[in-house]
PyMOL commands that place a pseudoatom at each C-alpha (Angstrom):
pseudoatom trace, name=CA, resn=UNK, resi=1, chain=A, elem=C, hetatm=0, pos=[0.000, 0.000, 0.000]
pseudoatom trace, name=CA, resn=UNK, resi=2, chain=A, elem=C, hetatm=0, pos=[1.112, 3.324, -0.662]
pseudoatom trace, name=CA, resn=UNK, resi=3, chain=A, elem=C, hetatm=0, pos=[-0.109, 6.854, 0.471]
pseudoatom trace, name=CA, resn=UNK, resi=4, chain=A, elem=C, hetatm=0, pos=[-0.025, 9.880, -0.834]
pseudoatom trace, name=CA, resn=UNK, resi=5, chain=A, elem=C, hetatm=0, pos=[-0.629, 13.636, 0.384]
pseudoatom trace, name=CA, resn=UNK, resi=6, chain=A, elem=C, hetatm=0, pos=[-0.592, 16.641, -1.874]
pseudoatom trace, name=CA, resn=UNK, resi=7, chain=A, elem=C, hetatm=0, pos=[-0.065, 19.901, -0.222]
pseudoatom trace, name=CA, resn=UNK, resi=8, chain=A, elem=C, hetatm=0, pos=[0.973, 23.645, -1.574]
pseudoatom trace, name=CA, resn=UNK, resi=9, chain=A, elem=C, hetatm=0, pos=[-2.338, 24.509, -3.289]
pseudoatom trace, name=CA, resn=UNK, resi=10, chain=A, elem=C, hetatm=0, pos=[-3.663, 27.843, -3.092]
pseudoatom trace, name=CA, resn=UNK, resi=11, chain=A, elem=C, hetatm=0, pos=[-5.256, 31.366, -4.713]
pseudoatom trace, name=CA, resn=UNK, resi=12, chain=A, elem=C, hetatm=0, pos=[-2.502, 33.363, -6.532]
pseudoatom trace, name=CA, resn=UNK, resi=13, chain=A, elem=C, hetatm=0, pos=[-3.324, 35.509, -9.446]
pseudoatom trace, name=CA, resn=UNK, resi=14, chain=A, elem=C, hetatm=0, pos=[-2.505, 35.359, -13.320]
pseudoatom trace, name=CA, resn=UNK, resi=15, chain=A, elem=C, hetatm=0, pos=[1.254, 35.129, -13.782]
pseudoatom trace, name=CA, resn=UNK, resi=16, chain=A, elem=C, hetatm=0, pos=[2.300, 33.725, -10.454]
pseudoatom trace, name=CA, resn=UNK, resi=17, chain=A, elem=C, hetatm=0, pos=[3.800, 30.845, -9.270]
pseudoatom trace, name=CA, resn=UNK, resi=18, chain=A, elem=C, hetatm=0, pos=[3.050, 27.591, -7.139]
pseudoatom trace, name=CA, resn=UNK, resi=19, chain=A, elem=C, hetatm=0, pos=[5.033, 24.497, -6.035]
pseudoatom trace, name=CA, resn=UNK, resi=20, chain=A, elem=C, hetatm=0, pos=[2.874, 21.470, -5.347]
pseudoatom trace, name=CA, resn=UNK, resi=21, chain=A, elem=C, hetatm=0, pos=[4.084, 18.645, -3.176]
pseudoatom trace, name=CA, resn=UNK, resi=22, chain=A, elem=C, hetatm=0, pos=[3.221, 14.959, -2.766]
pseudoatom trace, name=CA, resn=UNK, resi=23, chain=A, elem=C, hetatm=0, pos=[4.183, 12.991, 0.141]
pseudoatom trace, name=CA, resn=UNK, resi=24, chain=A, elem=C, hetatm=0, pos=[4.204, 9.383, -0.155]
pseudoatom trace, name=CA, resn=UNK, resi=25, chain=A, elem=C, hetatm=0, pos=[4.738, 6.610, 2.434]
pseudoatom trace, name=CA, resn=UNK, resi=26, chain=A, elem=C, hetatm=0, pos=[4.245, 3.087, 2.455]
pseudoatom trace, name=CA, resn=UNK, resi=27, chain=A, elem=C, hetatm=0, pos=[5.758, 0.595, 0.014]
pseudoatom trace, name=CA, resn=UNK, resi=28, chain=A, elem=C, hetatm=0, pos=[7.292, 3.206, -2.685]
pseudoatom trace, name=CA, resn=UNK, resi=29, chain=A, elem=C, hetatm=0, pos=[10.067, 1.568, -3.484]
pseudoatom trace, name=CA, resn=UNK, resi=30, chain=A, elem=C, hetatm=0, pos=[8.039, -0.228, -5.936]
pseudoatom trace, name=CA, resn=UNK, resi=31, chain=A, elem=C, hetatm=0, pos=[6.370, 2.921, -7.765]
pseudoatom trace, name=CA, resn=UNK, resi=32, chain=A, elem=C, hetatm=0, pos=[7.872, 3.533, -11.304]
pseudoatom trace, name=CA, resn=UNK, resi=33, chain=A, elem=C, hetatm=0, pos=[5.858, 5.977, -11.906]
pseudoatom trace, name=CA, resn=UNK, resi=34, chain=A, elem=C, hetatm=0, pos=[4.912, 9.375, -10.030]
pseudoatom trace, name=CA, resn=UNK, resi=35, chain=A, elem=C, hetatm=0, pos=[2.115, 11.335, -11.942]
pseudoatom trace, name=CA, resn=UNK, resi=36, chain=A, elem=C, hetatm=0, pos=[0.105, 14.495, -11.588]
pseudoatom trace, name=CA, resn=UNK, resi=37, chain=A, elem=C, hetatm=0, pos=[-3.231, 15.105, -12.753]
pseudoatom trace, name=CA, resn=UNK, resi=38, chain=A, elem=C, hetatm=0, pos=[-5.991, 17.849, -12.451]
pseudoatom trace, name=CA, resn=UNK, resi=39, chain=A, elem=C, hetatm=0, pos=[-10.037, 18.281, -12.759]
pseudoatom trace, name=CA, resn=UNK, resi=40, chain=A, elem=C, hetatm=0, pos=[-11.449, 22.003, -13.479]
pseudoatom trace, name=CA, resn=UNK, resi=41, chain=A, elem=C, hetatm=0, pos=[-15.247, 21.809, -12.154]
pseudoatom trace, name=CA, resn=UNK, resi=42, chain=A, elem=C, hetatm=0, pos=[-17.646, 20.669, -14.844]
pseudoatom trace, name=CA, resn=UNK, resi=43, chain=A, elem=C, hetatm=0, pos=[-14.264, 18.950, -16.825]
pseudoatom trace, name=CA, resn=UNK, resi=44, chain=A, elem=C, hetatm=0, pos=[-13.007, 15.676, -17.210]
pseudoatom trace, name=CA, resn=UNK, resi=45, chain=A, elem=C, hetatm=0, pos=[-9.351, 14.894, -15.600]
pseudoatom trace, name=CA, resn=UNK, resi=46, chain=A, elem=C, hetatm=0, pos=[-6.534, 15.458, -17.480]
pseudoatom trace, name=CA, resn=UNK, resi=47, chain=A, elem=C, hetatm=0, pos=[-2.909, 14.471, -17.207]
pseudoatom trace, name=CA, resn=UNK, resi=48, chain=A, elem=C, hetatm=0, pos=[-0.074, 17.211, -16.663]
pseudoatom trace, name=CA, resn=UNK, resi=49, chain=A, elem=C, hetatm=0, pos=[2.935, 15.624, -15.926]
pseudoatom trace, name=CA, resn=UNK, resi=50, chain=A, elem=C, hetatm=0, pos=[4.630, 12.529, -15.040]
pseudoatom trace, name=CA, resn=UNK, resi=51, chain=A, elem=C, hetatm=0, pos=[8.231, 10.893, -13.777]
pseudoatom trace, name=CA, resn=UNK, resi=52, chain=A, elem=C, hetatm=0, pos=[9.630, 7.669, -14.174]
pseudoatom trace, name=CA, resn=UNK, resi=53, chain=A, elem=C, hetatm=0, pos=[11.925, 6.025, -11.473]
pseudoatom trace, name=CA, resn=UNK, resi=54, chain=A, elem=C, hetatm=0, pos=[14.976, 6.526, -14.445]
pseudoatom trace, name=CA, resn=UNK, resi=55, chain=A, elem=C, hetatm=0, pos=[13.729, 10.110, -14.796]
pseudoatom trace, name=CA, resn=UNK, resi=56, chain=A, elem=C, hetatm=0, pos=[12.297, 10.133, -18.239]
pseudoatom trace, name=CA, resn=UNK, resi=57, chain=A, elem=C, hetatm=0, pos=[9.027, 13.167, -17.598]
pseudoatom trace, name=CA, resn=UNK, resi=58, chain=A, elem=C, hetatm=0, pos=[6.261, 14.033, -19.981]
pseudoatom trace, name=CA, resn=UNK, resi=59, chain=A, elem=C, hetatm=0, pos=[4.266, 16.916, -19.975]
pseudoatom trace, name=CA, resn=UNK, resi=60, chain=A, elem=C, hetatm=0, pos=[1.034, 18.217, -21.180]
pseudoatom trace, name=CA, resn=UNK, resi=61, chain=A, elem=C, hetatm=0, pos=[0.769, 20.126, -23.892]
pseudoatom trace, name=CA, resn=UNK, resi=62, chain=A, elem=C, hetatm=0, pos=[-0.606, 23.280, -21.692]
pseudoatom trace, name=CA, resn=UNK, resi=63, chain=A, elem=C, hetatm=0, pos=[1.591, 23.282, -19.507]
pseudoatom trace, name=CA, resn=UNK, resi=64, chain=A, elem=C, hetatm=0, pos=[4.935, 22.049, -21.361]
pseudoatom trace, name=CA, resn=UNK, resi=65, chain=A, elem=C, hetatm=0, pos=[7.407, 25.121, -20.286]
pseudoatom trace, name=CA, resn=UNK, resi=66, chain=A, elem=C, hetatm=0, pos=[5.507, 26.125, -17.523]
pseudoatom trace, name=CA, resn=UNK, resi=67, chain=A, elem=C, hetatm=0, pos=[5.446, 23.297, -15.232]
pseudoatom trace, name=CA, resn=UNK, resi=68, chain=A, elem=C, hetatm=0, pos=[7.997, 21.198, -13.617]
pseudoatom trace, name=CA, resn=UNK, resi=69, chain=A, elem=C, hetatm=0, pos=[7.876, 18.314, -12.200]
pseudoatom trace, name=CA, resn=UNK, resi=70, chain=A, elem=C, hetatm=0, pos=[10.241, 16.331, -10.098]
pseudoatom trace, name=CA, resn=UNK, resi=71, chain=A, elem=C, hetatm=0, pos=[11.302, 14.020, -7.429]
pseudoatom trace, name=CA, resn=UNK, resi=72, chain=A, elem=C, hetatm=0, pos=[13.082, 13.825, -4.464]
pseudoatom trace, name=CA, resn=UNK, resi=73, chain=A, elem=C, hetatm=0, pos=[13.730, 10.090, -3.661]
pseudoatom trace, name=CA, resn=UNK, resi=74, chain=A, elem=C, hetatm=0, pos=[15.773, 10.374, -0.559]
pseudoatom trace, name=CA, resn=UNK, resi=75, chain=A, elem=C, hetatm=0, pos=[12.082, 12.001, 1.255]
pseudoatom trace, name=CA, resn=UNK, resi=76, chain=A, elem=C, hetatm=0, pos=[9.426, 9.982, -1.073]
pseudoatom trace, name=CA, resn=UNK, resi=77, chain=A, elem=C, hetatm=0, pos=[7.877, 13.337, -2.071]
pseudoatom trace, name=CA, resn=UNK, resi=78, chain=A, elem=C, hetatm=0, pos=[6.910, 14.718, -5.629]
pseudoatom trace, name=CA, resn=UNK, resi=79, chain=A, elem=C, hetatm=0, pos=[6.946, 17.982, -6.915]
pseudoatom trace, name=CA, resn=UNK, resi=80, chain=A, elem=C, hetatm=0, pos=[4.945, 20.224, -9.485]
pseudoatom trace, name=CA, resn=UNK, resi=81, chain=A, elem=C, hetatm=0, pos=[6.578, 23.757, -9.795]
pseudoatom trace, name=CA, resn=UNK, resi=82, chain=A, elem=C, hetatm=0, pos=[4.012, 25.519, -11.460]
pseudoatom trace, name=CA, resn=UNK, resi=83, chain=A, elem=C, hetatm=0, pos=[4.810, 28.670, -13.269]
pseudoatom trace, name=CA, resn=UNK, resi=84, chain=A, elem=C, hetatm=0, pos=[3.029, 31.480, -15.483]
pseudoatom trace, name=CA, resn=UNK, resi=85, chain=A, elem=C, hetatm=0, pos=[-0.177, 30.082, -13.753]
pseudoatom trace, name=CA, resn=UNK, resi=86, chain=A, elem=C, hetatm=0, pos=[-2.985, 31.232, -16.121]
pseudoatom trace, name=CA, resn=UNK, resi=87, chain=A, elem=C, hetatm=0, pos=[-7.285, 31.175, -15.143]
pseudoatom trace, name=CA, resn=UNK, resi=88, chain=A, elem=C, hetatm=0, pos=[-7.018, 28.238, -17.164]
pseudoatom trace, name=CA, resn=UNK, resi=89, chain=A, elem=C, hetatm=0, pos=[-4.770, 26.112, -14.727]
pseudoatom trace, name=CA, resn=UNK, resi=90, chain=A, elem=C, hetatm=0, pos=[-7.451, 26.390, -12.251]
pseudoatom trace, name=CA, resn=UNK, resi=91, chain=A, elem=C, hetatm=0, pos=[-8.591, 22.902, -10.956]
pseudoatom trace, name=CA, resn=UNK, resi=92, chain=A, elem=C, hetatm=0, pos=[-7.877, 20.206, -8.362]
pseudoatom trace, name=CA, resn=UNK, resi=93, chain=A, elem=C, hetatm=0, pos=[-4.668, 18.517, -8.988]
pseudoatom trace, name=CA, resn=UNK, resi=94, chain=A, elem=C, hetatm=0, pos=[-4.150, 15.082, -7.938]
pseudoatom trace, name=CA, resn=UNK, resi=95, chain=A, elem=C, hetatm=0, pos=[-0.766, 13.109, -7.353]
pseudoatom trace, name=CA, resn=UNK, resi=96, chain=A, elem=C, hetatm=0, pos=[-1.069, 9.371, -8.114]
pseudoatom trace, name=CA, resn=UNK, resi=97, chain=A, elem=C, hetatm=0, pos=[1.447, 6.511, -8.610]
pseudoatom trace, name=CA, resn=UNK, resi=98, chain=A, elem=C, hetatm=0, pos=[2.064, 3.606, -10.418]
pseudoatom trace, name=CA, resn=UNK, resi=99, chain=A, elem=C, hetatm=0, pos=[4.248, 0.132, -10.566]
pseudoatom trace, name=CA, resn=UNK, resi=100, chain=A, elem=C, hetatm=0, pos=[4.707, 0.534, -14.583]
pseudoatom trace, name=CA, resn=UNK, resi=101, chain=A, elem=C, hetatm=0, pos=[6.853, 2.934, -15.979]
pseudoatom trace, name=CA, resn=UNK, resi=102, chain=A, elem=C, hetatm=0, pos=[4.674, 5.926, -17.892]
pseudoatom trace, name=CA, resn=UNK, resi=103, chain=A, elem=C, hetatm=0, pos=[7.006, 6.586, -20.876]
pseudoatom trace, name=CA, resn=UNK, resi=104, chain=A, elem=C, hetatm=0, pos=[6.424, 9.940, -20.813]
pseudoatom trace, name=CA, resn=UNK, resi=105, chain=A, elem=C, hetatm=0, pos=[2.501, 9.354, -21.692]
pseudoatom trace, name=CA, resn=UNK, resi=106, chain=A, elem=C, hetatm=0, pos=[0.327, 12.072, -20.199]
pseudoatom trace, name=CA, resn=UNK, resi=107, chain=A, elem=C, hetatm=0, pos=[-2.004, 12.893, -23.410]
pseudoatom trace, name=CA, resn=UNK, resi=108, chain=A, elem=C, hetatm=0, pos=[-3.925, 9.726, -23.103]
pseudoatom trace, name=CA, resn=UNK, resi=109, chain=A, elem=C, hetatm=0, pos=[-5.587, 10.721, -19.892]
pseudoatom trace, name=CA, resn=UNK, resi=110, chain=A, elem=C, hetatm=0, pos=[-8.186, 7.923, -19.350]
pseudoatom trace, name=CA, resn=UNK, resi=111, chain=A, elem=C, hetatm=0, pos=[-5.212, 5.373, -20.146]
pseudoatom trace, name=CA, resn=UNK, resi=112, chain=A, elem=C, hetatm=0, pos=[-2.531, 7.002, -18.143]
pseudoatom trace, name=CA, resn=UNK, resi=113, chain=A, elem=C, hetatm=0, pos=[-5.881, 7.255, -15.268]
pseudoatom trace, name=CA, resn=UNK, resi=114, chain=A, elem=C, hetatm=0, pos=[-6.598, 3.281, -15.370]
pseudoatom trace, name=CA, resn=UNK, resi=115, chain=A, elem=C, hetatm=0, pos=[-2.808, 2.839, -15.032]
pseudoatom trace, name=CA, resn=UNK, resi=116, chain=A, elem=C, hetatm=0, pos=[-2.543, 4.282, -11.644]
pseudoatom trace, name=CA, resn=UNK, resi=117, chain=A, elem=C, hetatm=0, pos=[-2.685, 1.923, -8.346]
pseudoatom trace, name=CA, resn=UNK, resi=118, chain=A, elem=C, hetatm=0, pos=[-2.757, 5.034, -6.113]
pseudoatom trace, name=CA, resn=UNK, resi=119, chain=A, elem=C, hetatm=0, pos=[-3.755, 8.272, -5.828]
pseudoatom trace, name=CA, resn=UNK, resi=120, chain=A, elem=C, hetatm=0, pos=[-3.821, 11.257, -3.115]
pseudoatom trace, name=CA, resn=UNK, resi=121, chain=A, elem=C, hetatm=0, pos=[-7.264, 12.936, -1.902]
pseudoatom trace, name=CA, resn=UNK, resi=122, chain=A, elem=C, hetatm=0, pos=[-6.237, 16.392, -3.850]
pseudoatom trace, name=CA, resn=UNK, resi=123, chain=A, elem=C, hetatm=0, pos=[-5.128, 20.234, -3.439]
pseudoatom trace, name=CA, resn=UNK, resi=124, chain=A, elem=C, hetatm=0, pos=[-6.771, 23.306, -4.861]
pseudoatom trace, name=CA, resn=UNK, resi=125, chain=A, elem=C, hetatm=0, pos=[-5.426, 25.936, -7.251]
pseudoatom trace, name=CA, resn=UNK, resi=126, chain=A, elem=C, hetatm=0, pos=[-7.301, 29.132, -7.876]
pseudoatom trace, name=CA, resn=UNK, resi=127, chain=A, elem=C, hetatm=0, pos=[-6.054, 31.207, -10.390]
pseudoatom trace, name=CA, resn=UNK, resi=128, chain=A, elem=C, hetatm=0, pos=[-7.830, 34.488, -10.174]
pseudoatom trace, name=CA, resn=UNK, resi=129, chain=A, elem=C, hetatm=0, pos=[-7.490, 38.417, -10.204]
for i in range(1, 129): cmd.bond("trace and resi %d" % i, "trace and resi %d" % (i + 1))
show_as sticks, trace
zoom trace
């Protein structure tokens, strides 16, 4: 089992910056995958980023330039750096992980979804004026 807890979510306006983080515990050693993902209200979830255990990332094509994502093994905790937030980037973003490797893959969001053994209860982002 393996469990996950986003935190760094907040209200910052257009232009501005956020770092998400993910803490996992429990049996990570086996995750080869670390994604994020995010739901606006009234939308369907879509991928934005993940990382493989050998580092390969993939990105959304919104947010490719923007966003960041990244690991820190030694503490088990994930990382989105989010940058030149937008209204658009508005939504709940989710951490989840995975025992298969990602590739990369984020477009195929239903795919990447159903690939995912765990996933963390969510954090907020408002982007607003």
């Amino acid at each position: 089992q393996v469990q996950l807890m986003e935190s760094g979510g907040g209200s910052v306006q257009p232009g501005g910056s956020l770092r998400l983080s993910c803490a996992a515990s429990g049996d990570t050693q086996n995750m080869d995958c670390m994604a994020w993902f995010r739901q606006a209200p009234g939308k369907e979830r879509e991928g934005v980023a993940t990382i493989d255990s050998d580092g390969v990332t993939g990105y959304a094509d919104s947010v490719k330039g923007r966003f960041t994502i990244s690991q820190d093994k030694s503490t088990h905790t994930l990382f989105l750096q989010m940058n030149r937030l937008n209204t658009e980037d508005t939504a709940t973003y989710y951490c989840a992980a995975t025992r298969f490797f990602c590739f990369g893959q984020v477009s195929d969001a239903s795919t990447l979804s159903r690939l995912m053994n765990y996933w963390g209860k969510g954090t907020l982002v408002t982007i607003s004026s």
